[in-house]
C-alpha positions in Angstrom: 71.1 127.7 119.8 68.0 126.6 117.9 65.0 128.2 119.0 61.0 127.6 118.3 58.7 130.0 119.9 54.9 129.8 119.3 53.1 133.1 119.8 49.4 134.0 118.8 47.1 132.0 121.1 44.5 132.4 123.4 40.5 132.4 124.1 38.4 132.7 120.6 34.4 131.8 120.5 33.3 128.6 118.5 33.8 129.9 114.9 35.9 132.0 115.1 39.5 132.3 114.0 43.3 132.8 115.1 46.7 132.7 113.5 49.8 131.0 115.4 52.8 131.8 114.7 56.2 130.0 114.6 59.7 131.9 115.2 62.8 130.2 114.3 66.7 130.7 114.8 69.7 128.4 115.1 69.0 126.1 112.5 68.3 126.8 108.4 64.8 127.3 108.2 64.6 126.6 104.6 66.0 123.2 104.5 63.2 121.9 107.5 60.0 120.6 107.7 57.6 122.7 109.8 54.8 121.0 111.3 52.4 122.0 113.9 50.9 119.4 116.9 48.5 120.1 119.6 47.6 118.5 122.8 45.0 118.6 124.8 44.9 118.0 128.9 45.0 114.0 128.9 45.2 113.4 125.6 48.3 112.5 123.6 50.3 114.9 121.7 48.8 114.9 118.0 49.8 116.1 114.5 47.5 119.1 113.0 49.7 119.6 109.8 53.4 120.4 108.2 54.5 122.3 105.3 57.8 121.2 103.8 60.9 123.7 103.7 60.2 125.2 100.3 56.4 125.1 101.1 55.3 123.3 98.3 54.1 120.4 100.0 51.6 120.6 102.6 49.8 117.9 104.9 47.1 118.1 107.1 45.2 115.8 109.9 41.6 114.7 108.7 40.1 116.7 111.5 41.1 120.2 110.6 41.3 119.4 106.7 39.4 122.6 104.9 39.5 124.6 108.3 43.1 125.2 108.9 45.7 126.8 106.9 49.7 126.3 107.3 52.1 128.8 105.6 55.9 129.8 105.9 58.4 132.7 105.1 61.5 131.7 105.0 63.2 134.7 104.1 61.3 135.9 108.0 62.0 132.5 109.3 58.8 132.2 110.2 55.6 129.6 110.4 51.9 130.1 110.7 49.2 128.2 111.6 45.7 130.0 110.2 42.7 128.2 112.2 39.3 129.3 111.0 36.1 127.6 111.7 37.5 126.9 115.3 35.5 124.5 117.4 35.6 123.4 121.1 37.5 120.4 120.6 40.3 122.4 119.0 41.1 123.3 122.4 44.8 122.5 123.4 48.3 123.5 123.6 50.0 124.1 120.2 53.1 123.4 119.4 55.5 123.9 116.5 58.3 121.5 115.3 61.1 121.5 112.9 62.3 118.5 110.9 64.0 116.9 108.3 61.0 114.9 106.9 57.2 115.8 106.4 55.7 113.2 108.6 53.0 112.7 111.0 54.7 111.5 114.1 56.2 113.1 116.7 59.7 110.8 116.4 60.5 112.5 112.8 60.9 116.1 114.4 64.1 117.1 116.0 63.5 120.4 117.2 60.1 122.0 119.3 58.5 125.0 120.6 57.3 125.1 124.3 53.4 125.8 123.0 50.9 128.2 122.8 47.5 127.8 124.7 44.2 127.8 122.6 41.3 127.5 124.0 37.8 127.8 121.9 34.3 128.6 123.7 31.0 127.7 123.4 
């Protein structure tokens, strides 16, 4: 049964920082792209970043470019999201997902978390 669950949000002050995390089983980490989305409350879901399955490769959105951080372990099965700098409209749910190719839309990932709530004061 493959499993993504997102752990590590919550309420942070306008620059400040928080690390998500991203726990997987049922599938071969290694061999998956890990990307994180986030969505805010009438908005459409949108891609933050990815990291490839070896890690070598990483992509980020334009918007948190310099300010957010994605990193895996493998041998843990796990995914991070390091968010520093955080700003009001970083507010939303985030969400990991697992796939076969690094890419920026939603279609290319096969496999999702149910989200972790962030929410960044001002």
């Amino acid at each position: 049964q493959v499993q993504l669950i997102e752990s590590g949000g919550g309420l942070v002050q306008a620059g400040g920082s928080l690390r998500l995390s991203c726990a997987a089983s049922g599938f071969i980490f290694s061999r998956y792209t890990i990307a994180w989305f986030r969505q805010a409350p009438g908005t459409e879901r949108e891609f933050v970043g990815a990291i490839s399955g070896s890690g070598g490769n990483l992509y980020y959105a334009d918007s948190v470019k310099g300010r957010f951080t994605i990193s895996r372990d493998n041998a843990k099965m796990l995914a991070y999201l390091q968010m520093n700098s955080l700003r009001p409209e970083d507010t939303a749910v985030y969400y990991c997902a697992a796939g076969k190719y690094m890419d920026h839309m939603l279609s290319s990932y096969d496999y999702w978390g149910q989200g972790t709530q962030v929410s960044v004061t001002s």
